[in-house]
DRENTILUM-630645 format. One line per field, with one value per residue (C-alpha): x, y negated, z negated; residue number from 1. Coordinates in Angstrom, 3 decimals, decimal comma. Example, Ala and Ser with C-alpha at 12.3 -4.5 7.8 and 13.67 -1.06 7.14 Angstrom:
DRENTILUM-630645
xx c(12,300	13,670)
yy c(4,500	1,060)
zz c(-7,800	-7,140)
i c(1	2)
END
This chain:
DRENTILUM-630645
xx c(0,000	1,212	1,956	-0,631	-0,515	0,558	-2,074	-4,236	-1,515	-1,774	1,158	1,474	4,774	5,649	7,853	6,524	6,985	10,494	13,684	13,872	10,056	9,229	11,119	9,468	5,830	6,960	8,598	5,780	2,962	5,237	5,225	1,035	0,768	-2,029	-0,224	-1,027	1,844	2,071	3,881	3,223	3,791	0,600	1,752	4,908	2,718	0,716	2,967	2,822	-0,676	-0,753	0,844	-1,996	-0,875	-3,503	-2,250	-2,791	-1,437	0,564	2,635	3,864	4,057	0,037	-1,910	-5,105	-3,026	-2,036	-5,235	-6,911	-4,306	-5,096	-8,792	-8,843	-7,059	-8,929	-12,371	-11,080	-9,248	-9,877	-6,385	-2,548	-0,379	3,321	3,762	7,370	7,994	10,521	9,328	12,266	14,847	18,517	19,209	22,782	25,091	27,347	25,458	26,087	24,567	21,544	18,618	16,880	13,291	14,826	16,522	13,289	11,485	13,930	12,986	9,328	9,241	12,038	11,021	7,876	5,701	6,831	5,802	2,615	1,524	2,556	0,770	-2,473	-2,042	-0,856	-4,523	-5,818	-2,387	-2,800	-6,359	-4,931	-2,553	-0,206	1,791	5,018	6,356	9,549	11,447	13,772	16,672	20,374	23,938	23,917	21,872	24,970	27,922	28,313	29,927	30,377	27,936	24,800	24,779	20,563	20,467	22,488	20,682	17,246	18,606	19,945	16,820	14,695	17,046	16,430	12,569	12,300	14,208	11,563	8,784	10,144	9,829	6,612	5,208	6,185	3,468	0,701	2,046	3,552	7,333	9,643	12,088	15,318	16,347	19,762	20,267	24,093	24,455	21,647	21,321	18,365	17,704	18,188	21,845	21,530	18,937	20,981	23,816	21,899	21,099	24,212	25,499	23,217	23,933	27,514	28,480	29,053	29,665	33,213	32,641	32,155	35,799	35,448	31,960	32,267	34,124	31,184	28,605	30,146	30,206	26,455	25,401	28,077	25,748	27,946	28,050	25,167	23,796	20,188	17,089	15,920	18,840	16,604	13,187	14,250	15,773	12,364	10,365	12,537	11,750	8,360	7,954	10,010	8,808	11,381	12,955	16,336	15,853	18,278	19,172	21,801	22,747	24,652	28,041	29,333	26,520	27,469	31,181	30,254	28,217	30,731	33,610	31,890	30,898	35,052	36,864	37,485	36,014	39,527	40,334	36,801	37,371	40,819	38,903	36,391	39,185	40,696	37,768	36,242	39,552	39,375	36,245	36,188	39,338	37,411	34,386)
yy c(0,000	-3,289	-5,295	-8,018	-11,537	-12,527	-14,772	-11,781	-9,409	-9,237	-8,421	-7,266	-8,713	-6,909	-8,926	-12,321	-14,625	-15,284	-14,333	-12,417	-12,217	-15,443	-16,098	-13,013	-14,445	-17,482	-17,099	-15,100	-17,416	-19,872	-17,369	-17,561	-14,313	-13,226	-13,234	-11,309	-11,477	-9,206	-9,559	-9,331	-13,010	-14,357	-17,812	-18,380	-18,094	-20,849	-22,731	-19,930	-19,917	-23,837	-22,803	-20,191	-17,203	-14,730	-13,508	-10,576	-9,409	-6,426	-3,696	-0,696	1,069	0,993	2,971	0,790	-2,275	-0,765	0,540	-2,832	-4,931	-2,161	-2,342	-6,044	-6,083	-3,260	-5,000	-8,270	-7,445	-3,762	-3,408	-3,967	-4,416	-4,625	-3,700	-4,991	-3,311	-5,610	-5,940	-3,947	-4,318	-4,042	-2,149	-2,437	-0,856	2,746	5,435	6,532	3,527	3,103	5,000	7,100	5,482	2,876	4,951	6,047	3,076	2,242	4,740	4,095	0,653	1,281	4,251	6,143	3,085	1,897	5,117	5,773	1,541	3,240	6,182	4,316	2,443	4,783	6,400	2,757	2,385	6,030	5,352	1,980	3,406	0,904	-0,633	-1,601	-0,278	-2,309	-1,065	-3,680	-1,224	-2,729	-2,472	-0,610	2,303	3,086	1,970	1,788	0,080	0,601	-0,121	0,622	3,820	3,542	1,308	2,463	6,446	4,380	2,828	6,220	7,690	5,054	5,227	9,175	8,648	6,041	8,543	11,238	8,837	7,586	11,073	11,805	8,568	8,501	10,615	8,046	4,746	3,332	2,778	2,668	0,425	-0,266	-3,807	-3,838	-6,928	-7,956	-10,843	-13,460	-16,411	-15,523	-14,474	-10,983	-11,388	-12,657	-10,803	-7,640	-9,317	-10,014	-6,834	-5,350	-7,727	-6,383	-3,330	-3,430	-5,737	-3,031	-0,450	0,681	-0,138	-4,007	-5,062	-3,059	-4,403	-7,900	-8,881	-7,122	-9,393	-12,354	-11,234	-10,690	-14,078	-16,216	-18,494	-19,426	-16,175	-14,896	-16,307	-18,318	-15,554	-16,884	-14,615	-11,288	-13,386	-13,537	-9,850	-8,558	-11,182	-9,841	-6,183	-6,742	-8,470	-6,312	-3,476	-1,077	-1,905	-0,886	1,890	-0,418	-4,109	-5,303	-8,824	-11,322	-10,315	-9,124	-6,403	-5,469	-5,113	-3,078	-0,273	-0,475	0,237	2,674	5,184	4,942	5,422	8,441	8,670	7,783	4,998	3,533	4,028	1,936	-0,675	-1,217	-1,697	-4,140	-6,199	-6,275	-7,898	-10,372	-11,375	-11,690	-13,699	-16,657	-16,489)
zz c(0,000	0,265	-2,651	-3,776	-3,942	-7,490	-7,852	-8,177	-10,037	-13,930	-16,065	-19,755	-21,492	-24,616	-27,470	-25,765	-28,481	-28,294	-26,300	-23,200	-23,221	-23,775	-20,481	-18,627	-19,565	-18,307	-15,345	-14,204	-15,252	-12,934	-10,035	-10,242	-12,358	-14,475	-17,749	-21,289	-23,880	-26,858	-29,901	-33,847	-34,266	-32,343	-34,032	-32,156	-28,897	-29,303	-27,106	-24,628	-24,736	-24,062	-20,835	-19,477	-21,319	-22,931	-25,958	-27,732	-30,906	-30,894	-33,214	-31,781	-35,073	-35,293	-32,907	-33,826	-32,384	-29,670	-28,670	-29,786	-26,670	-24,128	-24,211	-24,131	-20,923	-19,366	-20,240	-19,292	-15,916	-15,522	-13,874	-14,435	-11,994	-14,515	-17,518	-18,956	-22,271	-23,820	-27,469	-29,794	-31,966	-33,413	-36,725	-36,981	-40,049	-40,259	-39,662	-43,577	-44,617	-42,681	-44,819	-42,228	-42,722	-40,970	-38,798	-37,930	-37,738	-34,972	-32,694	-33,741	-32,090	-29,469	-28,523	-29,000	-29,459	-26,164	-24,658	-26,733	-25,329	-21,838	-21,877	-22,270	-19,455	-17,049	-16,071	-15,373	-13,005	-11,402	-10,431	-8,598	-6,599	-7,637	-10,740	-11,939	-15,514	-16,304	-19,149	-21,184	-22,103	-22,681	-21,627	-25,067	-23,358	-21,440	-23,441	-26,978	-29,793	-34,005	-36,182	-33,448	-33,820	-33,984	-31,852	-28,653	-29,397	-28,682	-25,513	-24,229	-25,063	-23,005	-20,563	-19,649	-20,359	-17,828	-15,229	-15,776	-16,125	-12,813	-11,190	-12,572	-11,454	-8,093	-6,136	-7,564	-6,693	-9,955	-10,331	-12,807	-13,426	-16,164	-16,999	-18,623	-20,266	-21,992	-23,991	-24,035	-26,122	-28,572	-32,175	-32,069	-32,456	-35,369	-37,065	-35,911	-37,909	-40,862	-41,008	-40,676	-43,664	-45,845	-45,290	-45,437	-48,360	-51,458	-48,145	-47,500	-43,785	-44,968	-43,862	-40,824	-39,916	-40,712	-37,460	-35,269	-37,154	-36,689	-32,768	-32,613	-34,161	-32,212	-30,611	-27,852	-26,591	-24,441	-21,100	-20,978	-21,173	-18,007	-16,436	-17,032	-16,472	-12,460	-12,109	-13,786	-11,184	-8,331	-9,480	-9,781	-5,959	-4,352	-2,253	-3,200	-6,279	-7,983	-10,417	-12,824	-12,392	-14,854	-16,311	-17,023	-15,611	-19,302	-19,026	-15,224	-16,801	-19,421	-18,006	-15,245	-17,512	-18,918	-16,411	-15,395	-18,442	-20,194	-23,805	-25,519	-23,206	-24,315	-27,872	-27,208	-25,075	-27,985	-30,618	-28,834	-27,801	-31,148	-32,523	-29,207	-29,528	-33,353	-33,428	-30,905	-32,623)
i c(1	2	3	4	5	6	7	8	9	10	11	12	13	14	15	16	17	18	19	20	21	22	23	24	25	26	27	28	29	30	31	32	33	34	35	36	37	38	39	40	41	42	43	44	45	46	47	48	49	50	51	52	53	54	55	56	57	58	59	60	61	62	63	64	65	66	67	68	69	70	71	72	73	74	75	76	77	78	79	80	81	82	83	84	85	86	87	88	89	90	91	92	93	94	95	96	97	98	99	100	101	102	103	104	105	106	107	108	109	110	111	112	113	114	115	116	117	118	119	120	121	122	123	124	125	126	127	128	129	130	131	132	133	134	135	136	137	138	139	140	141	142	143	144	145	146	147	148	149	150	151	152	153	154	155	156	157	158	159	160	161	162	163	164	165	166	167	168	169	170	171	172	173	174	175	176	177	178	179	180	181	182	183	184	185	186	187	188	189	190	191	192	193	194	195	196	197	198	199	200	201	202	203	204	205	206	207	208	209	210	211	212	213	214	215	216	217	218	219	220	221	222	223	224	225	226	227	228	229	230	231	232	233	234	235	236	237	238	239	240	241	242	243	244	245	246	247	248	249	250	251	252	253	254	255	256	257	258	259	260	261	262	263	264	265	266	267	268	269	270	271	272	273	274	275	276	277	278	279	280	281)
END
């Protein structure tokens, strides 16, 4: 079929009320889109609202909220043409001092509450014919680095899940696409280091994990969020999209470096980089 006009497309943007999905809501309420954002906070969307948004309030550790968001927009607009599942997080700290109900909360939100919002979705998308499911991954779901041990094992895990999804989906229409953001200016950084402080400070890993939080919440570092707003708008209008698109060029580097270098020579890459980076920021 040939794609729509996306003045009559609607999109779903998960974790819309700051960040990379602020910008994704955004960029494709500029492009004439049909626009729903999601998040807990449905106070820091007001402003998106201002600007045409429909907001909906949204936790994907409660199947009552998630079921709540769908049937809004399937009374409302009876369709969805893209549905960008950004909303997550960053639990950072050495995997012997993270408790595991966080651990698991982790791959609650990251993981299986992104695929449980899918899921009831994906029989309104399979009747169309048509659809877009954009998953907000990470260089981190390639590569990885200490202290996100959680983290990076949700990204992997999305990652594959997308690939199968991707296979699955393909006979009815809908496609599946990974969005690998690197660094981008926004406040998961520093929650993720905040986090990781706590953690930490009576730890024996506190020496060694100081230098990686200081890293994350370096606000200098990271590009604008409007970097991954116009790869998921390109994905999205494109008639046969990349299976991954990957940005800023830190993120391109990284998953590059990655696939090339042996395991030690990684290990010895990270090392280094940490005491770089930590020494400039």
């Amino acid at each position: 079929m040939p794609p729509t006009p996306s003045s009559d497309r609607v999109a779903l943007v998960t974790g819309a009320s700051a960040g990379i999905g602020e910008a994704i809501a955004r960029r494709l309420l500029a492009d004439g889109w049909t626009v729903y954002g999601a998040a807990r906070r449905l106070d820091r969307m007001e402003d998106l609202a201002a600007g045409g948004a429909r907001v909906l309030e949204l936790d994907l550790t409660d199947e009552p909220s998630m079921k709540a968001a769908f049937k809004v927009v399937r009374k409302t607009e009876g369709r969805l043409d893209a549905l960008v599942n950004n909303a997550g997080y960053g639990s950072y700290g050495a995997l012997e001092d993270v408790p595991l109900d966080e651990a698991r909360r982790q791959f609650e939100v990251n993981v299986f509450g992104l695929v449980r919002f899918t899921q009831l979705f994906l029989p309104m998308m399979r009747e169309a014919g048509r659809g877009t499911i954009v998953n907000v991954s990470s260089m981190g779901g390639r590569a990885w680095f200490p202290f996100g041990g959680w983290y990076h094992a949700t990204k992997h895990s999305l990652e594959v899940l997308s690939d199968v999804l991707r296979h699955e989906l393909k006979p009815f229409g809908v496609r599946v696409v990974v969005v690998q953001p690197g660094s981008i200016k926004s406040e998961w950084g520093g929650i993720a280091a905040r986090g990781l402080r706590e953690r930490s400070r009576k730890s024996p890993y506190a020496d060694a994990a100081e230098p990686w939080a200081r890293i994350m919440e370096n606000p200098e570092q990271g590009a604008d969020p409007d970097v991954i707003s116009k790869l998921v708008a390109k994905a999205l209008t494109s008639d046969k999209p990349r299976r991954r698109y990957t940005a800023p060029m830190d993120a391109k580097s990284i998953v590059f470096l990655k696939r090339w270098m042996t395991e030690g020579a990684w290990e010895r890459f990270v090392d280094t980089s940490i005491h770089h980076m930590a020494k400039n920021s």
